[in-house]
Structures are given as C-alpha cells and as structure tokens.
C-alpha positions, 0 to 999 in steps of 0.5 A: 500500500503506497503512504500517499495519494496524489489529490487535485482539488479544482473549481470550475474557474481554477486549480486551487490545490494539488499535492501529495496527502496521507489523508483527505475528508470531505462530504457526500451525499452520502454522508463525510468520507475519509480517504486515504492510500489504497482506498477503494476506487470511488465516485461520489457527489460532494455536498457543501461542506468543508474539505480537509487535507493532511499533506504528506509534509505533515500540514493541514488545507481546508477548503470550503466546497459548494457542490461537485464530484470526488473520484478517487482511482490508483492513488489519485483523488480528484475533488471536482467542485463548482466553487472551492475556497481555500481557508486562508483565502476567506475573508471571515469578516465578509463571511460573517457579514454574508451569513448576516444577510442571508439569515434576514433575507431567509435565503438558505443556500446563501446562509449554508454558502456561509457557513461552510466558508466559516468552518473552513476558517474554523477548521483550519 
C-alpha cells in the first residue's frame, strides 16, 4: 500500500490545490468520507461542506466546497467542485457579514454558502 495519494482539488474557474496527502475528508451525499492510500476506487457527489487535507509534509488545507464530484482511482483523488475556497483565502469578516444577510433575507443556500466558508476558517 503506497503512504500517499496524489489529490487535485479544482473549481470550475481554477486549480486551487494539488499535492501529495496521507489523508483527505470531505462530504457526500452520502454522508463525510475519509480517504486515504489504497482506498477503494470511488465516485461520489460532494455536498457543501468543508474539505480537509493532511499533506504528506505533515500540514493541514481546508477548503470550503459548494457542490461537485470526488473520484478517487490508483492513488489519485480528484475533488471536482463548482466553487472551492481555500481557508486562508476567506475573508471571515465578509463571511460573517454574508451569513448576516442571508439569515434576514431567509435565503438558505446563501446562509449554508456561509457557513461552510466559516468552518473552513474554523477548521483550519
């Protein structure tokens, strides 16, 4: 069994993450998933939530995800989604004043958008 697997984490505008990982957890439909080296060939679709990535360098990426597919074959994980967020790259302040607004307008795909991109910060 190989100690890591090669992860690409793409949005529909860019590629927002790619390396070696020991360990990747993300959110299905079918509920929060863990995939490490040798796992079983897959095809999900992923929910909005957070994704968390343990780099063979020890570290730590969250992403918040908004929709889009995970396959994982031959030690390869592709997180395919829609719109992808890096932790460090959310600007909480802005989330927070997004999650505001969405709660006052009852606009739940708005609020849940929010959320997912706070607790990636959170997570990080």
């Amino acid at each position: 069994m190989a100690a890591e697997l090669h992860v690409e984490l793409v949005a529909a505008d860019r590629n927002v993450w790619s390396g070696e990982a020991t360990l990747v957890v993300a959110r299905t439909t079918s509920g929060d998933i863990g995939v490490m080296p040798g796992h079983q060939p897959l095809l999900g679709v992923l929910e909005s939530g957070p994704v968390t990535i343990r780099t063979s360098e020890g570290g730590t990426v969250v992403a918040a995800v908004h929709g889009g597919f995970i396959s994982f074959a031959d030690n390869k994980l592709s997180l395919l989604a829609e719109i992808a967020e890096l932790a460090d790259e959310i600007d909480v302040k802005r989330a927070e004043r997004a999650l505001e607004r969405a709660k006052s307008e009852a606009d739940a795909a708005a609020e849940r958008r929010a959320d997912v991109r706070l607790r990636a910060v959170a997570g990080h």
